[in-house]
N, C-alpha and C positions, 0 to 999 in steps of 0.2 A: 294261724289265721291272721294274727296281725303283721305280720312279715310277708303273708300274701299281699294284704292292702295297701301296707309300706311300699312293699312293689307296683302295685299297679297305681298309686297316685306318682309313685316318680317313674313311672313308663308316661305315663299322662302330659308330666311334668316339661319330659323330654319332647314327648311328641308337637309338644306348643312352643320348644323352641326352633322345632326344626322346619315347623310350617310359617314360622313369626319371618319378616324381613329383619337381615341383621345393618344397623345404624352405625357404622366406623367412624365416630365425632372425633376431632381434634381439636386440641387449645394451642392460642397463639399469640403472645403476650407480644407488645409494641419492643421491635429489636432496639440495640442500638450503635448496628453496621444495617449495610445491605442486604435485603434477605429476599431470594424468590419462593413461592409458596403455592405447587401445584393443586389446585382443589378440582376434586373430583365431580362424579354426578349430581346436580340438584337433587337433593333430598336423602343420598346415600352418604355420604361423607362431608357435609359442609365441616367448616374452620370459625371455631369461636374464636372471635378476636377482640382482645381486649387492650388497654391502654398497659403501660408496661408498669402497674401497681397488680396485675391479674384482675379478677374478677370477684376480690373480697377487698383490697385494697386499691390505695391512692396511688397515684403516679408522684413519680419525683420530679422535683425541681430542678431547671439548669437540663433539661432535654435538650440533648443536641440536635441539630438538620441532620446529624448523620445518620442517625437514626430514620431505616425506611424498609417498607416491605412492598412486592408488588404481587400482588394473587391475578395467575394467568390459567384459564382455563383449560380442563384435560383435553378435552373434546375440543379441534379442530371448528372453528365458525360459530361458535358457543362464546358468550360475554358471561360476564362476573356482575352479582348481586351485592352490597352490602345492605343487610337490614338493619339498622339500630334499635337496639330494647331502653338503653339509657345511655344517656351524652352528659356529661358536668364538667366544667371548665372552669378555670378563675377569667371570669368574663371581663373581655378588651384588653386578657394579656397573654393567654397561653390558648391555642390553638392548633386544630387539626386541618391539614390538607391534603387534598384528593387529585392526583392526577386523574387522567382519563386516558387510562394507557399503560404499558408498562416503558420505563425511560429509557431501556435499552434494547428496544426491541424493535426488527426492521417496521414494523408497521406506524412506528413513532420514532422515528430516525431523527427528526426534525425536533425534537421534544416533545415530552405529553401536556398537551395544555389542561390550564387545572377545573377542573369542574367548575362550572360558572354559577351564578346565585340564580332564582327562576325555579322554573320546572322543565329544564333541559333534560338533564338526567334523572328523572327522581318522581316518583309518584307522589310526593310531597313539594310544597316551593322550601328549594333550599334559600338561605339568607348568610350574606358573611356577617361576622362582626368584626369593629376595626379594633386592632392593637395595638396597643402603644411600643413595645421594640421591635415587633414582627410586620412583616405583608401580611396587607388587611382581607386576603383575601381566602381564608382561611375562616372554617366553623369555631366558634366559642360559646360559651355562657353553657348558662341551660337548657340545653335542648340541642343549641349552636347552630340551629334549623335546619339540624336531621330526621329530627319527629315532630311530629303532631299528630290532634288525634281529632277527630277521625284525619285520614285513614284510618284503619287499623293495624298493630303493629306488624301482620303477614306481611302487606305491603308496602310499609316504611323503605325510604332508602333510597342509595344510588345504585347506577348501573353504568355500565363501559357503553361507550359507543364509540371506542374502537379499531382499528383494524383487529388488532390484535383481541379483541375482548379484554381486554387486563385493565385493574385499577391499582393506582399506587397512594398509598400511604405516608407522609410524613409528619412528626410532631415536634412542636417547639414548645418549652417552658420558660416562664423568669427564673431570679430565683427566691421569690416568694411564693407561699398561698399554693394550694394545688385543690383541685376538687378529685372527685371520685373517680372519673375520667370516662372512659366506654364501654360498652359492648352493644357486639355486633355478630350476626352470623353471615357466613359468606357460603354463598354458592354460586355453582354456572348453571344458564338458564340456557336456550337455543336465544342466538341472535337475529331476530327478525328482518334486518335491514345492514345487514354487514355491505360494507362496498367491497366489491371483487377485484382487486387490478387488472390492467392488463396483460399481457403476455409481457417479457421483459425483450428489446430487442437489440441488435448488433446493426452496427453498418460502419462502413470504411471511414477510416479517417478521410482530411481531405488534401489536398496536394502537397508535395515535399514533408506528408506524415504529419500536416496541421490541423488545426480545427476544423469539425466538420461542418457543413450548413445545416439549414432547417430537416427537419426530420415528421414523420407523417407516422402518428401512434394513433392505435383503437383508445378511445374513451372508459371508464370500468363500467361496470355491470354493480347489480345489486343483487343478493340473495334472495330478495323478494320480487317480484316485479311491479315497478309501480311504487315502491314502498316511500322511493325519495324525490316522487315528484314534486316539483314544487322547490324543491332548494335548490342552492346553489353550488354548482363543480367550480372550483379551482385547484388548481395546481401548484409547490414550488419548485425549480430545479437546484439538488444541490443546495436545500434547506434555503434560498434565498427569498426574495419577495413573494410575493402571492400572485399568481395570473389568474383571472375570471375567466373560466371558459363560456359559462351560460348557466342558463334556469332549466333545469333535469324536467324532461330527456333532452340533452342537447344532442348534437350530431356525432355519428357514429365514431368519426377521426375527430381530432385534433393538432396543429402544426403544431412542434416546439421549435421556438426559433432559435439557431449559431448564434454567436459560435460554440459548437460543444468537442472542449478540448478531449484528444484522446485520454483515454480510461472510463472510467465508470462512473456513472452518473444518475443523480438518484430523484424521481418523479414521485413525491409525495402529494396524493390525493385527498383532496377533502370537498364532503358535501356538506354544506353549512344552510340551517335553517335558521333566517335572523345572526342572532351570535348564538345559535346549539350547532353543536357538529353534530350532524346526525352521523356522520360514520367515517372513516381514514382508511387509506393502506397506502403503500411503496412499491412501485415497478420501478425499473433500471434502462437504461440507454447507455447501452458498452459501446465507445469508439473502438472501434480496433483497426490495427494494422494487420490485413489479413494476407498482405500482396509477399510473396517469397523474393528472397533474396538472390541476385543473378550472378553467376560465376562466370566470369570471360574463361571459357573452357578452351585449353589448346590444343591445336590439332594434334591429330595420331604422330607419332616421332620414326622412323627409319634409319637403321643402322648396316651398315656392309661391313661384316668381321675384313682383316686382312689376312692372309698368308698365318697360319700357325696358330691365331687368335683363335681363345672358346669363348670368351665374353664382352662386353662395350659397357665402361663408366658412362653412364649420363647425366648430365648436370644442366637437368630441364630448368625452368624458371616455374616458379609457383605462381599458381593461380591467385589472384585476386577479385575483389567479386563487388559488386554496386548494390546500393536496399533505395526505397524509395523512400525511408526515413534515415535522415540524415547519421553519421556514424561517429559519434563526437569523442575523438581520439587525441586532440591538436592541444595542448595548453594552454590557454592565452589569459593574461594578468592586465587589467586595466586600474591606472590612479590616474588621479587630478593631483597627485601632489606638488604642490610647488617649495621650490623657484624653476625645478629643472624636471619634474615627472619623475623623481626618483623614488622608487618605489619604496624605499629602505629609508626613505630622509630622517633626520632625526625628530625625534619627538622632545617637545619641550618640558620640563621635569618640573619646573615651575608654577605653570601656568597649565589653566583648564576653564575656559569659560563654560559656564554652567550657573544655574539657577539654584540658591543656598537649598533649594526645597525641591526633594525629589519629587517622581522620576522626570527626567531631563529627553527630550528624543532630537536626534541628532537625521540629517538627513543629507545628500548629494544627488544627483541628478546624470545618467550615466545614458549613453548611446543615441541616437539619433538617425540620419536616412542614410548614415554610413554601414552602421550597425550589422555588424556580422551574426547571424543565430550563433546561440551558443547554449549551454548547459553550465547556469551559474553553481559550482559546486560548494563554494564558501567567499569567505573574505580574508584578509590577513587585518587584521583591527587594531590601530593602534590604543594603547593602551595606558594611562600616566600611572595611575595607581593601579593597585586591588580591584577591580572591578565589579565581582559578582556575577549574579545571572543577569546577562544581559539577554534584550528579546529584541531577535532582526526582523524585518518586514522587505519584502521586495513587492514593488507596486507596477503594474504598466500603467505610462502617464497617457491618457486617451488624448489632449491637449493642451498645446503651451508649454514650455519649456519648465517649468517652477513647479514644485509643489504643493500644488491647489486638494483639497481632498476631494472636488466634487470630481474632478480630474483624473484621482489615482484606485486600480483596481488591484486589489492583492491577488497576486497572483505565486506566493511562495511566503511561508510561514503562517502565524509566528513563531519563532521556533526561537525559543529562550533554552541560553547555551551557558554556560559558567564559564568566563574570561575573565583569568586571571593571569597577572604580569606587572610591569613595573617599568616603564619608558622604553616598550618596544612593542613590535608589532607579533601576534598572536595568531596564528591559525586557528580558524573556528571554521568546523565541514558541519553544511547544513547535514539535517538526517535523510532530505529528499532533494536532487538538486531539481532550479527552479530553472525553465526553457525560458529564454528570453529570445523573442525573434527578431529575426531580420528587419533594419531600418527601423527598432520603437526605439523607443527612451523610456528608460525606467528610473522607477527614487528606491532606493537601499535606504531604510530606515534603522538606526540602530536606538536604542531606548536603553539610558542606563538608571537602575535600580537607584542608585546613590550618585550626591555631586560630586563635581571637580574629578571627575576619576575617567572620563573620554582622552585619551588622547591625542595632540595637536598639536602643531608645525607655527612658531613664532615667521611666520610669512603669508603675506598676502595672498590671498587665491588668486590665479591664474584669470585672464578674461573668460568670463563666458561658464567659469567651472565654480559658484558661491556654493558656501559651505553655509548650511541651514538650522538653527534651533527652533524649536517650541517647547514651551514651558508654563502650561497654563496657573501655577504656584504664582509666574514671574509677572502674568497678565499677557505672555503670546500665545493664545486661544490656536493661530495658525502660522504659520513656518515663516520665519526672518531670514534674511540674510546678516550673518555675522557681520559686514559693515552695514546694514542699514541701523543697526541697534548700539552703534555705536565702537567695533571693534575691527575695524580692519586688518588690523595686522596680526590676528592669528586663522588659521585654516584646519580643518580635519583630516587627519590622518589613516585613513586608511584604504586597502587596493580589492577591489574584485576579482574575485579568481575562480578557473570555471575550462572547459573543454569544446572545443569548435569540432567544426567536421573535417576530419583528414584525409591524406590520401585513403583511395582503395584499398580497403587490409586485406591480408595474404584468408586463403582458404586455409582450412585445415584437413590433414592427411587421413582419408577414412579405411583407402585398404591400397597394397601395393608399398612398392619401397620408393623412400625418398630420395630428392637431388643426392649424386654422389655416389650413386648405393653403385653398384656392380649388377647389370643385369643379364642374364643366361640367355643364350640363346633360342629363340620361338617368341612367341609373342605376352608380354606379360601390361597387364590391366595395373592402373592408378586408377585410384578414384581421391575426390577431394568435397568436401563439406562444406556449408557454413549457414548460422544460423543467426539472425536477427534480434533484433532486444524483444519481438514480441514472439519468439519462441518458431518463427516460420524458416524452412528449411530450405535449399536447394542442394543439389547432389552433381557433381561433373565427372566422367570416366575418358578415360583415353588409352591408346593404345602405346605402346612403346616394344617395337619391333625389331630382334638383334635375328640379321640373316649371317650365316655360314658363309667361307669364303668359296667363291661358284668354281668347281669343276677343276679341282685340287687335283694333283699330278698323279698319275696310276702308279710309277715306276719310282722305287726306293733307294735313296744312296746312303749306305750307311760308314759313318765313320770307323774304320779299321783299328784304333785304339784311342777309348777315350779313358779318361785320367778322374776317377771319381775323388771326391771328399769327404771322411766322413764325419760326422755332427759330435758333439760334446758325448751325446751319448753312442754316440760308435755307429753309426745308423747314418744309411744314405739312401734316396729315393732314386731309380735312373728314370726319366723319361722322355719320351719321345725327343725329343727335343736337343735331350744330349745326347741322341745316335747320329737323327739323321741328318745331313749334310745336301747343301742345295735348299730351293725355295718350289713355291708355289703347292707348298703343303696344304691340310685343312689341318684342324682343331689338332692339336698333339695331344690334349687330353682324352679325346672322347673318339680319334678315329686310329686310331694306332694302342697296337698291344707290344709292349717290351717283353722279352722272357729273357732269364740270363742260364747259361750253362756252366755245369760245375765241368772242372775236367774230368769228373767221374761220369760224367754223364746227366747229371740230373738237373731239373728244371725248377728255377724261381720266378713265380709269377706269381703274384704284381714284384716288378725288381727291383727287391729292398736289399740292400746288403750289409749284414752287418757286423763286421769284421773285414781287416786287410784279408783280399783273396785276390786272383785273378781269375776271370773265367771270362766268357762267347756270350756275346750281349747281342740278342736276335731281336729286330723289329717286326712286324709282318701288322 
């Protein structure tokens, strides 16, 4: 009887967990690397998250920034909650901060901006407090105005507003004092006002494979309708400034205006209410080169075998072939060095004008309306000492001939490279070469880590060619010329180097035999390839036509004894060729059959002989 009851309270037992919902909770204590953290449905698996003491203990002292976590929601168009139950900090010195976004993620390409003070995000007003080694704009103290009460604590907290739905996490400590630190529960909710992009779209580059003009994109949508009237769309391209398109709903396009160089290009949206963003995402505008490349295709070829011939050598010329982006194959090395432009001048071992107090940046001024396009692929840098990592900059100068900064647009790096050497000049290959066009003037900026260690030529710069410092350590906020600062008689040492556009290059062989080959008689097909730097193809075939010699003689004269040789290995071929006598033959190979006769009678075909013999060598 009690083994019955036993049983039926744990039948009982079971049956209430299998009707109960099951709760998949995880704990997630503050990293301290990078960490992403997918959290599931609201209310099925949230993420306790606590300061990295856990949830019974204090956080430690000396929290690095490296330390960061971003929880991005499971669910596709879904935003991330955090609730706080308790916040303690050593108030106006160790603080917690929120992006509004995950920092690597397309919908926050441009960065996540950090949650703002207000009731932007947050059913609570959040508040920062300021700190004294950190950005003030980060939660502290007690509370660090994530809670309050009322609310109540269900809906305490922030929330993403997103493209992405995602929030990020980072915490900083002194290293004194710590409080008890947080907890918080995290889930995803449905995003009520997500902005949608637009489609992402392609269009041609624009002439000679340059930048393209203005371009005509759909404006985004919202998940809601209506949801973000009221605010404001703008835009950046390529993470740059902010364009205002208008006050939502604004009109259905919007122009983005050139020039927008080929590759890809990134349109980060945002709807801002006051300063809350109410919502973000990323569409793309890919320039592409989509025009194929043309192959001067040559005509079909004709051949007339002569007398006795079965085949014709050809030694066609290869095709070469034209792109409407330029095909930068040609060398070309540009200095200013003086007294003579020599590329290789020496560098003075002595001497390095430079500012006692790093870093030092170094700059020249190169091309003008002569200015050939080219593809700058590095520098050759002259170099006095050890150098270090130094960081190049290539700028197009929009106006005036000097390096003004309102004037100069980067347009290649930075790209910090370790040059090292000792009074010569150094090769440094940028990782991406940088287009320089036709008729600009550009500034090559070079920036050394440490002084006296630039490279430089005890001679005057050349007219028209000044060699530039700034050093704001030294008090030049903007770029001098080496004599107006008092030094005329040294210059900077080093050459630009980079690839122009060359001849027409050769196609390459896709099927059929190349110049030289030996071709057979009948008509045999070449074909020839060739493909552009953006992957587009063109294809050229021809004919190459070896005819038979016309109307070869019926009537056979054969040589009455011919006098064989035979081969190392005892072995001799007879053919056509060494019978018969007279001309206007065809092909000896392919229209005549030899047989040879033994004196006994008997027949050798094909007429190999191999051994001294004599015998009756028949054509027909």
């Amino acid at each position: 009887m009690k083994k019955r009851i036993l049983t039926y309270f744990s039948m009982v037992f079971l049956a209430c967990l299998a009707s109960a919902p099951l709760f998949a909770q995880s704990n997630l204590n503050m990293p301290n690397t990078a960490v992403t953290q997918i959290v599931g449905n609201a209310g099925n698996n949230p993420v306790n998250f606590y300061d990295n003491g856990g949830p019974a203990g204090a956080y430690s002292n000396n929290f690095s920034a490296n330390g960061r976590v971003t929880f991005v929601p499971a669910t596709a168009g879904n935003r991330i909650r955090a609730r706080f139950t308790s916040f303690n900090t050593e108030s106006n010195f160790d603080a917690l901060y929120i992006d509004n976004g995950g920092t690597n993620s397309t919908a926050d390409l441009c960065a996540a901006p950090r949650i703002p003070q207000g009731t932007c995000n947050s059913a609570a007003s959040l508040t920062y407090g300021p700190t004294v080694n950190f950005p003030d704009d980060g939660f502290t103290g007690a509370g660090g105005g994530l809670l309050t009460v009322p609310p109540a604590p269900a809906v305490q907290g922030v929330f993403s507003t997103s493209g992405d739905g995602a929030l990020t996490f980072s915490f900083r400590s002194d290293a004194s004092v710590t409080g008890t630190g947080w907890a918080a529960v995290i889930t995803q909710e449905p995003n009520p006002c997500r902005l949608v992009p637009p489609l992402n779209v392609s269009i041609p580059v624009g002439p000679n494979c340059g930048p393209a003009s203005n371009v005509t994109v759909n404006t985004p949508t919202f998940a809601s309708a209506a949801c973000a009237n009221g605010a404001t769309l703008s835009y950046r391209v390529d993470c740059g400034a902010a364009v205002v398109v208008g006050v939502i709903p604004t009109a259905g396009t919007v122009v983005i205006p050139g020039p927008l160089a080929p590759g890809l290009h990134s349109i980060h949206w945002t709807a801002t209410s006051g300063t809350c963003m109410v919502s973000d995402g990323t569409s793309y505008i890919n320039v592409l080169d989509s025009e194929d490349p043309v192959i001067a295709c040559p005509a079909d070829l004709f051949f007339n075998l002569d007398a006795g011939e079965c085949n014709q050598v050809v030694n066609y010329t290869i095709p070469t072939f034209t792109d409407n982006c330029p095909i930068f194959t040609l060398p070309v090395l540009y200095t200013q060095n003086p007294p003579s432009l020599n590329p290789a001048q020496a560098i003075d071992p002595a001497n390095s004008l430079s500012c006692s107090a790093p870093p030092n940046s170094y700059a020249r001024v190169f091309g003008g309306p002569g200015q050939i396009a080219f593809n700058m692929t590095g520098l050759q840098v002259g170099v006095r000492a050890t150098g270090g990592a130094y960081t190049y900059n290539i700028y197009n100068l929009t106006a005036g001939t000097t390096p003004v900064a309102a004037n100069m647009v980067l347009i290649g790096g930075p790209f910090t490279i370790n040059t090292v050497g000792t009074a010569q000049y150094v090769p440094v290959t940028f990782p991406t070469p940088v287009s320089i066009a036709a008729g600009s003037r550009y500034v090559v900026e070079i920036i050394t880590p440490n002084s006296y260690t630039m490279g430089q030529i005890a001679a005057a710069d050349l007219p028209g060619t000044p060699s530039y410092l700034k050093s704001v350590p030294c008090g030049l906020a903007a770029y001098q010329t080496f004599a107006s600062i008092g030094f005329p008689q040294f210059s900077l040492a080093f050459n630009v180097v980079g690839l122009a556009a060359g001849p027409p290059p050769p196609a390459t062989l896709c099927s059929g035999l190349a110049p030289g080959s030996v071709f057979p008689v009948g008509v045999s097909e070449v074909c020839y390839c060739a493909t552009d730097a953006a992957g587009n193809t063109d294809e050229c075939c021809f004919n190459i036509t070896v005819l038979e010699y016309p109307n070869p003689t019926q009537q056979l004269v054969c040589n009455d004894n011919v006098q064989i040789s035979l081969d190392q290995q005892c072995v001799a071929a007879i053919g056509a060729d060494d019978i018969l006598e007279g001309g206007q033959y065809g092909c000896y190979d392919t229209r005549y059959t030899v047989m040879i006769i033994t004196p006994m009678g008997g027949i050798i075909s094909p007429a190999v002989l191999n051994k001294p013999t004599s015998a009756t060598a028949r054509t027909r």
